[in-house]
BAVEX-259973 format. One record per residue: residue number from 0; residue in three letters; x, y, z of N, C-alpha, C in turn. Coordinates in steps of 0.001 Angstrom, whole numbers, plus 500000, padded with zeros to 6 digits. Example, Ala and Ser with C-alpha at 12.3 -4.5 7.8 and 13.67 -1.06 7.14 Angstrom:
<sites>
0,ALA,513190,494310,507800,512300,495500,507800,513200,496700,507800
1,SER,512850,497750,507080,513670,498940,507140,512900,500030,507870
</sites>
This chain:
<sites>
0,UNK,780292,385089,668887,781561,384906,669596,782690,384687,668592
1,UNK,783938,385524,668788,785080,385104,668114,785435,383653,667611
2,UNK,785341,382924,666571,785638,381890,666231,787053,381149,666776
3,UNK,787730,380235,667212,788739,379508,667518,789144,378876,666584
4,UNK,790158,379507,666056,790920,379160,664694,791636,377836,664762
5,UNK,792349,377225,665563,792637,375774,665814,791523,374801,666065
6,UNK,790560,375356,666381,789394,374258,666286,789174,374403,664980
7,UNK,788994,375534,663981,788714,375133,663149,789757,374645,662126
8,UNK,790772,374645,662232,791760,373665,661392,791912,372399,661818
9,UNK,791258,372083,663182,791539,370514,663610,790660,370226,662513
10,UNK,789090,370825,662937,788115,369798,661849,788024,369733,660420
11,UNK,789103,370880,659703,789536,370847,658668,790793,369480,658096
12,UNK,790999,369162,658998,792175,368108,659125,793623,368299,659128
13,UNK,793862,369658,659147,795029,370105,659204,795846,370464,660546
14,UNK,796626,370400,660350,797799,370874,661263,798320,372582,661963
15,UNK,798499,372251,663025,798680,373565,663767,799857,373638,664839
16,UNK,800673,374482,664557,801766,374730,665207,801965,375940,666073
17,UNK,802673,375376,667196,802412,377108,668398,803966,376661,669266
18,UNK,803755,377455,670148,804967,377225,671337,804279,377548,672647
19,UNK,805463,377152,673356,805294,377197,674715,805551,378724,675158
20,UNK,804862,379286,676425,805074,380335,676841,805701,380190,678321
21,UNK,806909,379960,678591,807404,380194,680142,807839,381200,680549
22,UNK,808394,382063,680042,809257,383111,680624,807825,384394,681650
23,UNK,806995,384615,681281,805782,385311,681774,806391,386901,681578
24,UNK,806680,387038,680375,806724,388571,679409,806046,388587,678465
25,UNK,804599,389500,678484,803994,390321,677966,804624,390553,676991
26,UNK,805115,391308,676619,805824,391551,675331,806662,390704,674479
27,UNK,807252,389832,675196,807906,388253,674712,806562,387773,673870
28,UNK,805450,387476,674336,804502,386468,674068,803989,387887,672992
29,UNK,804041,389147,672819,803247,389846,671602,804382,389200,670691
30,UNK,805809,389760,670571,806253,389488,669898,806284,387919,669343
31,UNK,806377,387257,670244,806086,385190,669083,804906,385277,668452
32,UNK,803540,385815,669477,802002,385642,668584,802561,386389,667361
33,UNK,802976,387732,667226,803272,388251,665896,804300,387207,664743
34,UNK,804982,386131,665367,805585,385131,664567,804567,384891,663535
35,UNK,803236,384589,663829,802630,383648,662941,802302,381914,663355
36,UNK,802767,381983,665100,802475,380854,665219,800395,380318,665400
37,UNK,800029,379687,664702,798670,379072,665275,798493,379221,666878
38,UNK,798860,378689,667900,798510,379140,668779,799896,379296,669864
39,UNK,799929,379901,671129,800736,379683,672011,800348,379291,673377
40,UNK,800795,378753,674084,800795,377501,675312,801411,378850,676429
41,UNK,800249,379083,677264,801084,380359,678658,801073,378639,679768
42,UNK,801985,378680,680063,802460,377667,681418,802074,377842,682630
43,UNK,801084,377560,683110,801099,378118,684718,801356,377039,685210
44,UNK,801597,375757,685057,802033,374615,685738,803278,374818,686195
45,UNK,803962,375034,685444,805855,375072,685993,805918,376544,685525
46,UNK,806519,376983,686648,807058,378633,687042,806831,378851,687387
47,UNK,806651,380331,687607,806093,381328,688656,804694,382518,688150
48,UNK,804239,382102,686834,803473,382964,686006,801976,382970,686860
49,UNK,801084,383727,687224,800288,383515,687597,799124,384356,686983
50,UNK,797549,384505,687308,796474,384417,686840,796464,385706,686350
51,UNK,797199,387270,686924,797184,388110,686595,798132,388530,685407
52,UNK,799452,387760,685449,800553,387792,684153,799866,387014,682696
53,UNK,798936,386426,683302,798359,384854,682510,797234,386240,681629
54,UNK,796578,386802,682110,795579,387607,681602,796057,388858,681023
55,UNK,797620,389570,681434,798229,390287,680566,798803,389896,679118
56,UNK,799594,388462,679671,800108,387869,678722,798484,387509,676661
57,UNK,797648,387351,677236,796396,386874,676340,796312,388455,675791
58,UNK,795951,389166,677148,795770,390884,676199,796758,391623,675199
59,UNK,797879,390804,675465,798808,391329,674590,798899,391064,673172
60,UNK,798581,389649,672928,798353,388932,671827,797028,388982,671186
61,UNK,796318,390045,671935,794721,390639,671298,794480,390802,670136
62,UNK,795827,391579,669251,796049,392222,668346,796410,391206,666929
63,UNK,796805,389569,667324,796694,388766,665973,796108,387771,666360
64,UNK,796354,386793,665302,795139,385717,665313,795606,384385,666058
65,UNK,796961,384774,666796,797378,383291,667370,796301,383315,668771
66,UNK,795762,381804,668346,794820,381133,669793,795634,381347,671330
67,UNK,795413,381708,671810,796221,381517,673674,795307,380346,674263
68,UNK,796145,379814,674619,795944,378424,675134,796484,378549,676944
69,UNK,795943,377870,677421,796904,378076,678849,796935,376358,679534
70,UNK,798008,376334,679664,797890,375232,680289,798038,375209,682297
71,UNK,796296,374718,682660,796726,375000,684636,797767,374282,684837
72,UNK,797794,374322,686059,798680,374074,687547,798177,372383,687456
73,UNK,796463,372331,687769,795862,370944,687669,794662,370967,687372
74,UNK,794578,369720,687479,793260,369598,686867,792029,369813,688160
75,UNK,791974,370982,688153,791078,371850,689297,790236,372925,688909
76,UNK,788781,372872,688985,787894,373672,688781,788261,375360,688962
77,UNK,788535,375383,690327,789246,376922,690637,790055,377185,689065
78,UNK,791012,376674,688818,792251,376764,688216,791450,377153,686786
79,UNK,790376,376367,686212,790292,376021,685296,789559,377585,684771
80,UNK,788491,377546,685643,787465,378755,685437,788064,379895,685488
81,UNK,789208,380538,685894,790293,381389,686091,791016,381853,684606
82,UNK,791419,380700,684162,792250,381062,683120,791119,380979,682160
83,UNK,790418,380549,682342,788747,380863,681303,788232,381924,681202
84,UNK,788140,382920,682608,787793,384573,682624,788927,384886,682236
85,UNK,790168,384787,682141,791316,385903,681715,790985,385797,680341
86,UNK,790816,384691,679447,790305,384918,678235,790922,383358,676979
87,UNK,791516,382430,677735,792039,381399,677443,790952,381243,676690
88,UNK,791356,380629,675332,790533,380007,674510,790744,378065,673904
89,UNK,792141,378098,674483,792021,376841,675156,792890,376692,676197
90,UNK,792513,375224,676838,793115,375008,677741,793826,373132,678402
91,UNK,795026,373315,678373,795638,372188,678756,795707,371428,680161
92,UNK,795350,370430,680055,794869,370160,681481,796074,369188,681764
93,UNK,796780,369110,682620,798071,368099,682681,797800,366998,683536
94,UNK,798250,366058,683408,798513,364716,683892,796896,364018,684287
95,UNK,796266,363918,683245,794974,363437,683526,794987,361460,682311
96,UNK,794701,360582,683778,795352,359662,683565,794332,358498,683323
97,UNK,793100,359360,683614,791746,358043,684065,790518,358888,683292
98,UNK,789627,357889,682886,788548,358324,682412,787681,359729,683132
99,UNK,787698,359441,684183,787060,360053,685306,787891,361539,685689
100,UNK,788853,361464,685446,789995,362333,685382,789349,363538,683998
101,UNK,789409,362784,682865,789097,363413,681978,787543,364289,681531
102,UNK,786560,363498,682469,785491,363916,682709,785333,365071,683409
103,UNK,786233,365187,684655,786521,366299,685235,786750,367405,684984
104,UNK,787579,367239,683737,788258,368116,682979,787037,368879,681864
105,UNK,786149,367877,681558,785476,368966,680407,784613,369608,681718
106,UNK,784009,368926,682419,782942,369178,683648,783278,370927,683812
107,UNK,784816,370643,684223,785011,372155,684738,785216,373371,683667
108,UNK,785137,372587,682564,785552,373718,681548,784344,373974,680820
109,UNK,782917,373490,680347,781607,373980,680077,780677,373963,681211
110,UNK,780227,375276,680741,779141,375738,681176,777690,374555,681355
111,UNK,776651,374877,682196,775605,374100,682744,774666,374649,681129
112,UNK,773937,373251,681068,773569,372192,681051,774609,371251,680891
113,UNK,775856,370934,680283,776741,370497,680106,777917,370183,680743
114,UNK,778247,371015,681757,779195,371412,682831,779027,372313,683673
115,UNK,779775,372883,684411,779570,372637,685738,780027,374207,686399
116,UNK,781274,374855,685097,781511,376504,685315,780508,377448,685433
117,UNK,780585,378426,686118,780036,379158,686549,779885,380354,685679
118,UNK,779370,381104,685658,779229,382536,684857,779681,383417,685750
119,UNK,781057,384416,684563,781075,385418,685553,782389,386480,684840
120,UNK,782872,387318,685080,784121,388021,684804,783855,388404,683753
121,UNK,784457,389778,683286,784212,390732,682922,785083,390646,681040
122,UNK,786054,389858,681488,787120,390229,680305,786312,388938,679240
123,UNK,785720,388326,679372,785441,387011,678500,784739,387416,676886
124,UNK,783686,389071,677247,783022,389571,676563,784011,390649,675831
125,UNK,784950,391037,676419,785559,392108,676056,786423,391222,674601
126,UNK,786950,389869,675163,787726,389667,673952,787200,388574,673067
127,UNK,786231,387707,673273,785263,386739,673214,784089,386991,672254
128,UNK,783388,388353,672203,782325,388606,671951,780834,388913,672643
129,UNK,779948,389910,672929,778956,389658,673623,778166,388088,673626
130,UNK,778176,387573,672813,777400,386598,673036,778302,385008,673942
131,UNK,779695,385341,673950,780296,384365,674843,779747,383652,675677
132,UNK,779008,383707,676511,778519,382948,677554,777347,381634,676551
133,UNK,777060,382157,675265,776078,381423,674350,776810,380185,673649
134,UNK,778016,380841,673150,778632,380161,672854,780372,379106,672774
135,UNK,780638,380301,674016,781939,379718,674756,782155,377547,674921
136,UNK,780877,376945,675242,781038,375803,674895,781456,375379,673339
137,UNK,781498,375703,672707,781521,375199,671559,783005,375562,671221
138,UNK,783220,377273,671510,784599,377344,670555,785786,376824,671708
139,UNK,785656,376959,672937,786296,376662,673916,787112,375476,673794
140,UNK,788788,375281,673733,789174,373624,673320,790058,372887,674913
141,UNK,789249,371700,674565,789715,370862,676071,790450,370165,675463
142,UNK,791989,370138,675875,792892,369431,675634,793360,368219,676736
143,UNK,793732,367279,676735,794008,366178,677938,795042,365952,677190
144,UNK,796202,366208,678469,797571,365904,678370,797643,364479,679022
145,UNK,798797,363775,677478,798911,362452,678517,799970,361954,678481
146,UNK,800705,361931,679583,801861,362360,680309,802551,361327,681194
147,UNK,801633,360031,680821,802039,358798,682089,801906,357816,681236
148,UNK,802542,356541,681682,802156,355042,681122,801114,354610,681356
149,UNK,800268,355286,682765,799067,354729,682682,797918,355822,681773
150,UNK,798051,356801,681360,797170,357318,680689,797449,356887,679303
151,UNK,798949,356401,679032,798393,355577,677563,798072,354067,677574
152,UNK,797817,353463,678507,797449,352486,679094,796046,352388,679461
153,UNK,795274,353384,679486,793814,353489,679343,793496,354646,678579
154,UNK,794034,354846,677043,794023,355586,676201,792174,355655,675610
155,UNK,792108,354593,675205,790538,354333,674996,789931,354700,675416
156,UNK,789571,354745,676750,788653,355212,677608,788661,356533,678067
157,UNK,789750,357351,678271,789801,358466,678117,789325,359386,676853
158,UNK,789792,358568,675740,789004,359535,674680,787731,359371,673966
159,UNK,787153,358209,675126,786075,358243,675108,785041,359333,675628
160,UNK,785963,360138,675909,784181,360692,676921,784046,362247,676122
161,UNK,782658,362519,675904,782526,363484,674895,783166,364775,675700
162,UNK,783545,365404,674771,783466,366838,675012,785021,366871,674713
163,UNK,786237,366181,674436,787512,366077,674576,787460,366408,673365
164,UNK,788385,367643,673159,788813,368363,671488,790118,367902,671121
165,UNK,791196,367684,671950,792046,366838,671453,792845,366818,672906
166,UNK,794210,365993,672643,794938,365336,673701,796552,365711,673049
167,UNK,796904,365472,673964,798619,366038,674028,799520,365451,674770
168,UNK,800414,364862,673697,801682,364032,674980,802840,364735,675276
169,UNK,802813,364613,676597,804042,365443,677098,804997,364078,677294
170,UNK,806296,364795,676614,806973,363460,675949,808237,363254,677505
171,UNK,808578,364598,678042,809306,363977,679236,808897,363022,680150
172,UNK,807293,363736,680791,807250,362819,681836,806593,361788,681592
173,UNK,806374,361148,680549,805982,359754,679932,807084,359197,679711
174,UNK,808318,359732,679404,809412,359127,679864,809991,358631,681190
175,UNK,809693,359827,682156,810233,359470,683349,809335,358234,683972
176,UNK,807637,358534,683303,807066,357009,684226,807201,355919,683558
177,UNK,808332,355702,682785,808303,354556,681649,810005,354028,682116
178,UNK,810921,355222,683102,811909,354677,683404,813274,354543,682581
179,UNK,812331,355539,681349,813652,355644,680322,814160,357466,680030
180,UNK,815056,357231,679211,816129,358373,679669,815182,359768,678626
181,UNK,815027,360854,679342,814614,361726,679207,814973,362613,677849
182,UNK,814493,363032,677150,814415,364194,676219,813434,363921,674927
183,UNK,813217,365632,674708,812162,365291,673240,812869,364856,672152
184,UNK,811866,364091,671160,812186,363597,669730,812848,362136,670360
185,UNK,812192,361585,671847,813248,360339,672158,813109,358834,671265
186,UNK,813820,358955,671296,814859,357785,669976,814469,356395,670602
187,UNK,813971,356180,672321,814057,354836,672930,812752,354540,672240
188,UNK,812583,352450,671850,811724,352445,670924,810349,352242,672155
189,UNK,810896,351804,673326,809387,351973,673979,808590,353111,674069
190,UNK,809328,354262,673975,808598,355650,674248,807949,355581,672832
191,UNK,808777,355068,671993,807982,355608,670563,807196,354490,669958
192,UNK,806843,353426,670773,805556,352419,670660,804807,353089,671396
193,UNK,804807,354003,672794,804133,354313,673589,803497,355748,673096
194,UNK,803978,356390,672079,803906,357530,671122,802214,356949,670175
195,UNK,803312,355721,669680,802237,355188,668366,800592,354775,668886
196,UNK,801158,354414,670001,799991,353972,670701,798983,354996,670798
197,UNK,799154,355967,671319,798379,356814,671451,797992,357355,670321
198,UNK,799003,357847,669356,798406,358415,668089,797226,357412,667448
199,UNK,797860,356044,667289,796162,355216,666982,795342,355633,667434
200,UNK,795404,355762,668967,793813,355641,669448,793311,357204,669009
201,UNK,793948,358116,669183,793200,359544,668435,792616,359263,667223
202,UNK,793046,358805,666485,792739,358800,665011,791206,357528,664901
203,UNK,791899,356795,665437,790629,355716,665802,789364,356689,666667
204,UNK,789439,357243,667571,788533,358352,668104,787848,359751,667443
205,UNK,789267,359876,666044,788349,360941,665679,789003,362639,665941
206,UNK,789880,362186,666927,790158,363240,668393,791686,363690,668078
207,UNK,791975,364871,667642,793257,365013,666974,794385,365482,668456
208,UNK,795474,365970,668148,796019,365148,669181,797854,365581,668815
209,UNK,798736,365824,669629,799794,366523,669697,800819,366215,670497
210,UNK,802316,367044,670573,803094,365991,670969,804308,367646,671158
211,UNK,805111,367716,672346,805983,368781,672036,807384,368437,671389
212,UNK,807900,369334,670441,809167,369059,669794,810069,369872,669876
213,UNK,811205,369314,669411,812662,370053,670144,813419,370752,668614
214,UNK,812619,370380,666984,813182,370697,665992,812003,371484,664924
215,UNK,812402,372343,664141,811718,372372,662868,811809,371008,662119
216,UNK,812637,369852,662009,812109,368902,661653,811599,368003,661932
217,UNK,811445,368084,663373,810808,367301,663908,809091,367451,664147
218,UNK,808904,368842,664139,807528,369328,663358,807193,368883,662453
219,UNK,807520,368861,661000,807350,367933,659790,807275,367047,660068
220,UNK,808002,365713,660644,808272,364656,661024,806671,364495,661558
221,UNK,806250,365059,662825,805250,364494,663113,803492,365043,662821
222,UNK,803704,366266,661274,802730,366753,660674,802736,364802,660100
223,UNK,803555,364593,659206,803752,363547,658254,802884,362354,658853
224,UNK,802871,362203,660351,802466,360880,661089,801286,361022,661229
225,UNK,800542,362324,661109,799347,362561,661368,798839,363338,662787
226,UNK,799766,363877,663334,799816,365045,664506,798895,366501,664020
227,UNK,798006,367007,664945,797983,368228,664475,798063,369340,665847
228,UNK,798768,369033,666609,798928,370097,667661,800471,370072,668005
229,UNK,801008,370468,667046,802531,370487,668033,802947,371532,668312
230,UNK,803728,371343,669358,804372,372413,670369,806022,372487,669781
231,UNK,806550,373331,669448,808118,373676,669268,808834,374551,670075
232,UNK,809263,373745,670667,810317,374312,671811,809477,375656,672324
233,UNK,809997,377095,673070,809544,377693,674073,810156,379109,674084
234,UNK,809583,380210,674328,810307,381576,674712,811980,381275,674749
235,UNK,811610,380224,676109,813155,380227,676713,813970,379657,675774
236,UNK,813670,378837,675248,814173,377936,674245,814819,378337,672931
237,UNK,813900,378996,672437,814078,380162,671067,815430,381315,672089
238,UNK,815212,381896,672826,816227,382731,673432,817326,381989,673485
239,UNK,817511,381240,674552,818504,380154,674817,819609,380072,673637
240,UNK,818829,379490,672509,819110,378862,671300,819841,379880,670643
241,UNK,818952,381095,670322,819704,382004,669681,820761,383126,670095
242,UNK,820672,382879,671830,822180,383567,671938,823273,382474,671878
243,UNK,823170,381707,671976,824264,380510,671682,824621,380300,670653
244,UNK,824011,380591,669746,824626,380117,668467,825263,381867,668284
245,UNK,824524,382973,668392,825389,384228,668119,826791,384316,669104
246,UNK,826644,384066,670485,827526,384027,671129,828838,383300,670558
247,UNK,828511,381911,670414,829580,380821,670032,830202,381312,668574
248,UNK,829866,382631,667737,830173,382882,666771,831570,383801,666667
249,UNK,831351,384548,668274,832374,386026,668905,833632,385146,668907
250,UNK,834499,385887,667913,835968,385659,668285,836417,386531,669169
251,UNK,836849,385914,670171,837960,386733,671095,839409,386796,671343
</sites>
């Protein structure tokens, strides 16, 4: 089976950088994988992208070595095994807040003896390797997003339970359940005790572990702290960004 190149730089100890995928263009997402990013994040949680754009979007990026990652809707078996046949080689599971939560999460994402997915679909071998179904547990990465005060509030116990390849804080809505004012790289010092917090317990676990950012220096910034999954800004974001600054340049 095709090796998973971010798994193997987690256990190398290094760092890996990707983006977010929202916009759900095929050709958007060839062109960033051709960036050179380590991996990219397809969104099916927020938008409108769904299982068939989700499986164009991966075929497109066939052609280099960035990982496709997908992050579901929820943390739901249907959901999970889905973006697993389109060809996800990892996958982000959002707002998983409880031990049991997180159990769920590997449950649905390996195969029996181990878990609980099913065998089946056609594309897994096509981009995977014949022997995928042998070894899809292993290269396959379960990420647990943690996204609440109470999932860093029972941080421990969540990364306790085997099978978790690493974890990911989504830095808005750990803001919004914390009651403080919203945006990445946030400056309030509870969010960023509530940051530290969690990064201990990864490192104490073993379990490497990521965070999304709004800068190229803020990437550095949190290679330096000991992060190795960060997210930098997004399709939309990179677009956004760069007609604004060309735009704001037009004298009229």
């Amino acid at each position: 089976m095709k090796k998973n190149r971010v798994k193997e730089l987690w256990h190398e100890g290094k760092a890996t950088v990707g983006t977010w995928l929202a916009l759900g263009s095929p050709l958007v997402a060839e062109i960033i994988a051709h960036m050179g990013f380590d991996w990219v994040l397809i969104d099916t949680e927020h938008g409108t992208i769904g299982i068939e754009t989700t499986q164009s979007i991966i075929q497109a990026m066939s052609a280099t070595a960035t990982v496709p990652i997908v992050r579901v809707a929820w943390n739901d078996p249907a959901l999970i095994k889905r973006a697993l046949d389109a060809g996800a080689y990892g996958l982000l599971i959002p707002m998983v807040n409880t031990r049991e939560e997180a159990t769920r999460a590997v449950q649905a994402s390996r195969y029996p003896p181990v878990g609980i997915r099913s065998y089946g679909g056609p594309r897994v071998r096509l981009y995977g390797g014949v022997d995928y179904f042998e070894h899809a547990n292993e290269e396959i990465a379960v990420i647990v997003q943690i996204e609440h005060i109470d999932a860093v509030n029972r941080i421990d116990e969540i990364l306790s339970v085997a099978g978790i390849d690493a974890w990911f804080i989504g830095p808005q809505d750990l803001a919004a359940s914390m009651g403080v004012k919203l945006g990445l790289d946030n400056p309030d010092p509870r969010h960023i005790e509530a940051v530290s917090k969690v990064l201990a317990a990864g490192k104490k676990h073993h379990i490497p572990g990521g965070i999304l950012v709004g800068s190229p220096e803020a990437v550095n910034q949190r290679i330096a702290q000991g992060f190795q999954f960060i997210g930098l800004s997004s399709d939309e974001g990179f677009l956004r960004s760069a007609a604004s600054v060309a735009f704001n340049k037009i004298v009229k």
